[in-house]
N, C-alpha and C positions, 0 to 999 in steps of 0.2 A: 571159949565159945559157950554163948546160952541159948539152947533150943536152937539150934542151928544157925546162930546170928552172930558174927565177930562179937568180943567183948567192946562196948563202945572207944572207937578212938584207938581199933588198930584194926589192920590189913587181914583180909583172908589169903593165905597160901593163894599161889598159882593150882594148886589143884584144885582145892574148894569153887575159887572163884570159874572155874572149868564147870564142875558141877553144879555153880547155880547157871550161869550159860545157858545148860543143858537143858535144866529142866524150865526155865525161863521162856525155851525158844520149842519147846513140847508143845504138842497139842494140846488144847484145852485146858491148859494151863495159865491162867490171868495173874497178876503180884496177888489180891486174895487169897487166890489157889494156891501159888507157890509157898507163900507163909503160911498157908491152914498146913500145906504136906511137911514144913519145918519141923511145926511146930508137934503135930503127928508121929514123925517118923526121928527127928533128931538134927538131919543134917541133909543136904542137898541127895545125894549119893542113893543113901537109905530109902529116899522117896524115889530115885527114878528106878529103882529094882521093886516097886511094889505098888506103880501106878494101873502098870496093867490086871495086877489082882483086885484094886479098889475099883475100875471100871467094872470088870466082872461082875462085882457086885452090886453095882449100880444097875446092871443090866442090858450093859450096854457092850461094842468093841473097845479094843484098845486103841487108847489114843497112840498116836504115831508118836516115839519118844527123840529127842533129838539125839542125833550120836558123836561119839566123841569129835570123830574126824568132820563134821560138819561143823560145831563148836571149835576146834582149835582151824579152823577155815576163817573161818568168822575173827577169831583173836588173828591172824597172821593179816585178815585185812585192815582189822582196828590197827595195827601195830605200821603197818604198811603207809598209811594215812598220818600215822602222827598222834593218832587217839589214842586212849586207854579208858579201861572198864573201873567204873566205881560203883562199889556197893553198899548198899544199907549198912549203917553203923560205921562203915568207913570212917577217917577225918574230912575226907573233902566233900562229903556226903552232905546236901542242901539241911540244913539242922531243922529248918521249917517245913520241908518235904516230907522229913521223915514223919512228920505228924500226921499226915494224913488219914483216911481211911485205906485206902489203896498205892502207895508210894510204890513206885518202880523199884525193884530188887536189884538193876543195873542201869547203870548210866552210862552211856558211852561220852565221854568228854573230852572235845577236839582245843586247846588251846589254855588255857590259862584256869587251872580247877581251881588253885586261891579262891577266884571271888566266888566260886560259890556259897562261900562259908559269910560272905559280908551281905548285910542287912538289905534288902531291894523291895520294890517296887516297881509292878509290872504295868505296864502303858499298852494299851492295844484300841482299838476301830477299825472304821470303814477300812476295805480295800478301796473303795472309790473318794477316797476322800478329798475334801477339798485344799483348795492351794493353802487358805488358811488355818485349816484343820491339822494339816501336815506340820505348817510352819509353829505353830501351839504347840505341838508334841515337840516336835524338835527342841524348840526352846525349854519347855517343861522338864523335857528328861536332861538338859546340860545342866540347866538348876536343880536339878535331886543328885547327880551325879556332886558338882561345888557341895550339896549337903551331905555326901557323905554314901548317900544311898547308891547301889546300884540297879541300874533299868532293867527288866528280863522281858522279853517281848518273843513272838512268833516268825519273826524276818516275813512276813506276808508284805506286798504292796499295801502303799496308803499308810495309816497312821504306824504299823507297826516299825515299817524300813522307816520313817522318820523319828523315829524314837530311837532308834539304836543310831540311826546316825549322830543324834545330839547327843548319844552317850559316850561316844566312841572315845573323846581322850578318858574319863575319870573309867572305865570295864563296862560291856554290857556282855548279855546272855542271853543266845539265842536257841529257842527250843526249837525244832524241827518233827515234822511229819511223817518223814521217811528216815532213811540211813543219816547218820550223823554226817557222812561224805557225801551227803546230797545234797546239794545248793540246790531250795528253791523258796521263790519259783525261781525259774533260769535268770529274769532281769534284774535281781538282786545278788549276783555272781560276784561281782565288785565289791558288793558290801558283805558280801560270807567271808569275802579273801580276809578283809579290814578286821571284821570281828574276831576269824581266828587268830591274826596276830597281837589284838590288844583286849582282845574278849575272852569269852568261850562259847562255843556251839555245843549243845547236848541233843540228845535224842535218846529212847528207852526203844526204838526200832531196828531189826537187825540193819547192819550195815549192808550199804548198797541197793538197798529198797526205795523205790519210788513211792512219793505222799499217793496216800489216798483217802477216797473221804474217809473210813472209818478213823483213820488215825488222828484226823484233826481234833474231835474229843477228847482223844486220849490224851493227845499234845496239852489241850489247855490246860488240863488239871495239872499240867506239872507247873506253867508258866504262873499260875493261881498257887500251886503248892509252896512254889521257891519263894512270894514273896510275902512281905507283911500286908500288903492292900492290892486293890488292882484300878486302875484307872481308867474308865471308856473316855476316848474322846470325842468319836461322832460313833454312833450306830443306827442302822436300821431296825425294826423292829423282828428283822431274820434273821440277822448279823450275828457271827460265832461269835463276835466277843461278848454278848450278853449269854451265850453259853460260857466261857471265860468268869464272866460276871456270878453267875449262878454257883460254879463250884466256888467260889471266894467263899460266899456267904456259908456255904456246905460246908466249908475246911475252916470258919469261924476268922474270914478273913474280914477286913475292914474295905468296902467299896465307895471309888470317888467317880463321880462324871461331870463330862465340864455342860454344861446347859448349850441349847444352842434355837436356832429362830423355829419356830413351831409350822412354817411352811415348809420347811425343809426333812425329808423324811429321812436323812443321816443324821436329824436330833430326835427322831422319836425315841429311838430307844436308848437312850442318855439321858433327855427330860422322864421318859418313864424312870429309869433308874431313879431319879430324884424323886418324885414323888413317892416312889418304893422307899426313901429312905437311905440313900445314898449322899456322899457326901459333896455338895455341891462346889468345885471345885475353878477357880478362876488362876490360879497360880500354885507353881508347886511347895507355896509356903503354908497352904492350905492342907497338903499332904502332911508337910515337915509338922507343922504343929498339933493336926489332929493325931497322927502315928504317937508324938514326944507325949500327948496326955490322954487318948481312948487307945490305942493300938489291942485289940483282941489278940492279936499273935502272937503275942509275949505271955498271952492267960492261956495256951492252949493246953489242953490236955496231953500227956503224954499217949502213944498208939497203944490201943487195947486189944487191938487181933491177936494177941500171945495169953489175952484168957483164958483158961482151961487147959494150959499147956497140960498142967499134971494130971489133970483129972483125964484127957485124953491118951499121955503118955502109959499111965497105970493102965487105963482099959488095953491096949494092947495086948498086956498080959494077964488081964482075965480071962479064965474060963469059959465064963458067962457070955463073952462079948459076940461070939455069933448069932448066940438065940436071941438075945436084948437087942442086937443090929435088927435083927429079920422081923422083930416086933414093930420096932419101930420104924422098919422103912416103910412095911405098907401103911402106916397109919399117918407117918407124915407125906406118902404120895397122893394118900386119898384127899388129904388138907391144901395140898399144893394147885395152883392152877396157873393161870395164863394171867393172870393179876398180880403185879410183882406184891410180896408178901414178907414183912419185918422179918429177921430171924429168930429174935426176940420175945415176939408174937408167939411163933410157931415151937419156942421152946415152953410157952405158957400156957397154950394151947394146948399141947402133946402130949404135956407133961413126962417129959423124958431130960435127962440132962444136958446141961449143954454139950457132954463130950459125946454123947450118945449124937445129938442131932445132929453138930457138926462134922462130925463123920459121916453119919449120912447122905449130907448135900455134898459133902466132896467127891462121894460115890454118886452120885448122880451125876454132878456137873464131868467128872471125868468119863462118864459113861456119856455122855451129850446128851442126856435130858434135862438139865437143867441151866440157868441164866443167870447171872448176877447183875443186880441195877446198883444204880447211888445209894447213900442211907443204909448199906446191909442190908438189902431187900432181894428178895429170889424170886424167880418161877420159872414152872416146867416150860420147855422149849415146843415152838409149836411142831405137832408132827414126832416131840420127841416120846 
C-alpha cells in the first residue's frame, strides 16, 4: 500500500476495502475528498476516526460517518446480486478511468469485469432519437466491437439502448445512475438482463438506489472516463450527452459526432460538436483510424491528486501545524467566494503551501462550506 492505495495490480483485503465503503458512502465525502483524506491520513480507517475533528475545524458539524454495519449491508446486497466492489488500482479497475481528475474509488461490477480492462469507446444521444439515428448506432458500435473496441454507453432510451445492443455479441458496458441492481429506465429491463450476461453493468452508487438527476453527471464522467473517445450521434442542444461530450475533452479524451440535417434540432448539437472541432464521423472506421494515429488517451498524464502526499503527511506532525492552519484558513476564506475558484490560483494567491491549503479546503468541504467543480476549482457553499 502507498498513501492508502493497493500497490498497482493487487487486491485490497476484505477489511480495507470495507473502510473505503465507508468512508466512500460518508457524508460530504466526494472520490476528491476521499483521496485528499488518503492521502492526509494514510489509509481508509485513519481518516474515518478523524473526519469529525477536520470538520470542527472547518467550522462546521460533523459529517454523518457511514458505519460499519451499514457498509457490510451494502456488501451482503452487492454479493446477493452477483456483484462485487472494485477499487482504484485494482487489476480490473478501468486503466483509463483511473486517470482522471476524480475516478470513483469503487466500482460496483455486475457481470463480466474482464472487459473493463479492454480498449472502448463510448456511443451516446438523443433519448428521442430517431429510427435512423438508433439504426447508426447500432450498426456503428457492431463495427467497433469486429474492431476490437468495446462500446460503454449509459443503457438510457434512444441512441444509448441501441448501442449496446449492437455491441452485445463482441462485450459492452453499461454505466448506470442508480444502484448497479437497478435497471433503468424500467423499458430496458431485457437489455440489462443481456448485458449482465455477456457485458458488464457498473455503477459508483450505493446499491439499490433509484437514478436521480444529480447522479446522471456523475454517471457520465465515468462512461467518458472508461473510454478512449466518445461519440454523439444525435443531440439537442440540452442533451446530457454533450455534457458526456464536455468531460471527454476535460479528461483529454478524443470526441466524434456523426453530422446530421440542420432542421432537425437532434443535430444541433452534433453539428455544433463539429464546428467545435470534433471528429466528424460517418462510420466507425473513422473512430478506428483517428484513435490507431491522434488518440489523446494513450498521452494522458498519470493522476496527480497524491501531490503533496508528504508534505501533508509531515505536517501532521508538526508542531506548527495548528497556528499556520488558523493562519491560513482565515485568509483563504476571505479569498474564497461563490465563484468557483482554481486551487492553484488560491495556493498562488495565499501564498501558503499546498499541504497547508489543501488541508484547509478539506476542512471546509467536510464542514459543508465549501464545493468542488470540474478543473479543481472550489467555492464557498451558498448559506454556508
Amino acid at each position: 500500500m502507498t498513501d492508502g492505495l493497493p500497490t498497482q495490480g493487487l487486491a485490497l483485503s476484505a477489511g480495507e476495502k470495507l473502510a473505503w465503503l465507508r468512508l466512500i458512502r460518508s457524508e460530504r465525502v466526494g472520490p476528491i475528498t476521499f483521496f485528499r483524506l488518503l492521502e492526509r491520513f494514510g489509509d481508509a480507517k485513519a481518516a474515518l476516526d478523524f473526519v469529525p475533528e477536520l470538520a470542527r475545524r472547518g467550522g462546521g458539524a460533523a459529517p454523518a460517518i457511514c458505519s460499519r454495519a451499514e457498509a457490510e449491508a451494502e456488501m451482503e446486497a452487492l454479493a446477493k446480486v452477483g456483484a462485487a466492489l472494485v477499487a482504484y488500482g485494482e487489476p480490473a479497475y478501468p486503466p483509463l478511468l483511473a486517470r482522471i481528475e476524480d475516478p470513483p474509488p469503487l466500482l460496483a461490477v455486475l457481470g463480466h469485469a474482464n472487459l473493463l480492462g479492454k480498449k472502448a469507446v463510448a456511443v451516446v444521444g438523443a433519448r428521442n432519437a430517431t429510427l435512423g439515428g438508433r439504426r447508426f448506432a447500432r450498426t456503428l458500435a457492431a463495427d467497433l466491437g469486429r474492431a476490437g473496441y468495446m462500446v460503454v454507453s449509459g443503457m438510457a432510451r434512444g441512441i444509448d439502448a441501441a448501442a449496446h445492443d449492437g455491441a452485445l455479441d463482441s462485450g459492452t458496458v453499461a454505466v448506470l445512475a442508480g444502484g448497479v441492481d437497478v435497471p433503468y429506465p424500467p423499458e430496458n429491463a431485457a437489455l440489462y438482463e443481456k448485458i449482465r450476461e455477456t457485458g458488464a453493468v457498473v455503477s459508483e452508487i450505493r446499491c439499490g438506489t433509484q437514478p436521480q438527476a444529480r447522479h446522471f453527471p456523475r454517471r457520465n464522467r465515468i462512461i467518458s472516463g472508461i473510454a478512449r473517445g466518445v461519440l454523439v450521434v444525435e443531440a439537442s442542444p440540452k442533451s446530457g450527452s454533450l455534457i458526456t461530450a464536455r468531460f471527454a475533452l476535460e479528461q483529454n479524451r478524443d470526441v466524434f459526432a456523426v453530422p446530421g440535417a440542420p432542421g432537425d434540432a437532434r443535430a444541433q448539437g452534433t453539428n455544433g460538436l463539429i464546428r467545435q472541432g470534433a471528429v466528424l464521423t460517418e462510420s466507425a472506421d473513422d473512430i478506428v483510424r483517428h484513435l490507431a494515429q491522434f488518440g489523446r488517451a494513450r498521452l494522458a498524464e498519470p493522476p496527480t491528486f497524491f501531490h503533496g502526499a508528504k508534505q501533508a503527511n509531515d505536517m501532521v506532525n508538526d508542531g506548527n501545524e495548528g497556528e499556520r492552519l488558523e493562519d491560513a484558513r482565515k485568509i483563504i476564506v476571505e479569498n474564497l467566494g461563490l465563484t468557483p475558484l482554481a486551487v492553484d490560483e488560491i495556493i498562488r494567491c495565499c501564498q501558503f503551501s499546498p499541504a497547508v491549503v489543501l488541508t484547509v479546503l478539506l476542512e471546509l468541504e467536510l464542514a459543508g462550506q465549501l464545493e468542488r467543480h470540474p478543473g479543481n476549482r472550489v467555492s464557498l457553499l451558498r448559506g454556508g
